[in-house]
C-alpha positions in Angstrom: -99.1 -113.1 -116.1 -97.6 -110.5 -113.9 -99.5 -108.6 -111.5 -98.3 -105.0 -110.5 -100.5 -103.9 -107.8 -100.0 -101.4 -105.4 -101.5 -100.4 -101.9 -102.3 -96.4 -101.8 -101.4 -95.6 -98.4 -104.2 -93.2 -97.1 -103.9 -91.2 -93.8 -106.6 -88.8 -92.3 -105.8 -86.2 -90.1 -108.5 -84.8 -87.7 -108.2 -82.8 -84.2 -108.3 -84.2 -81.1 -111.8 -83.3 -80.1 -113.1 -84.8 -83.7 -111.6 -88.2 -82.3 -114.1 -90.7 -81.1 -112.6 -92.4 -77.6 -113.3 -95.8 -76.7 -116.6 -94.7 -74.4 -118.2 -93.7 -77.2 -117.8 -97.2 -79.6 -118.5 -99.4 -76.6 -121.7 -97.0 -75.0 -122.7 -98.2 -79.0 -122.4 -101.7 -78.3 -125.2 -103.6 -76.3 -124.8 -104.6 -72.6 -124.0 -108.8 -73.8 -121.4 -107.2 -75.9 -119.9 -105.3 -73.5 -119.9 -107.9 -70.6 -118.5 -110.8 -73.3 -115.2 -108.6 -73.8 -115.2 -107.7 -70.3 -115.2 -111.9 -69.9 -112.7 -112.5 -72.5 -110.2 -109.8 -70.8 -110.4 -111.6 -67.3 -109.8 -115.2 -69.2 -106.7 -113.9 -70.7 -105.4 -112.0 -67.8 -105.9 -114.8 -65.3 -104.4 -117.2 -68.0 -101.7 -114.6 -68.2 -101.1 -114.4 -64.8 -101.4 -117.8 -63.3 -101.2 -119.9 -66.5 -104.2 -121.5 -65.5 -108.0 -121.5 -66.3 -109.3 -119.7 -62.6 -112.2 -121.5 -61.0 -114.2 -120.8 -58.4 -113.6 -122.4 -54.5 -115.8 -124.5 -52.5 -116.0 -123.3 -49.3 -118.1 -125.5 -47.2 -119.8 -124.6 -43.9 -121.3 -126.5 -40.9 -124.0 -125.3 -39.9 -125.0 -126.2 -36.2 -128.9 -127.1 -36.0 
């Protein structure tokens, strides 16, 4: 059985000021959304920079009483 299928290639022209930006898709997504990708993007740029997962410091203090 041979299949002859073919993919219509479609393209949609519209002006500039028809285009949506990416404000307006991620004003449409909730504020966990929005703070997970935010997340994700600083995992992958610190484990692009560094090569290692960050974590945070300990900083200890003495405290005179």
């Amino acid at each position: 059985m041979e299949r002859n299928s073919e993919v219509a290639k479609v393209v949609t022209k519209i002006s500039i000021s028809e285009a949506s930006t990416d404000y307006t898709y991620w004003r449409t997504r909730s504020y966990q959304e929005r703070l997970a990708a935010l997340e994700e993007i600083r995992r992958d740029y610190h484990l692009w920079k560094h090569d290692a997962e960050p974590r945070l410091q300990r900083v200890y203090q003495i405290v005179k009483r």
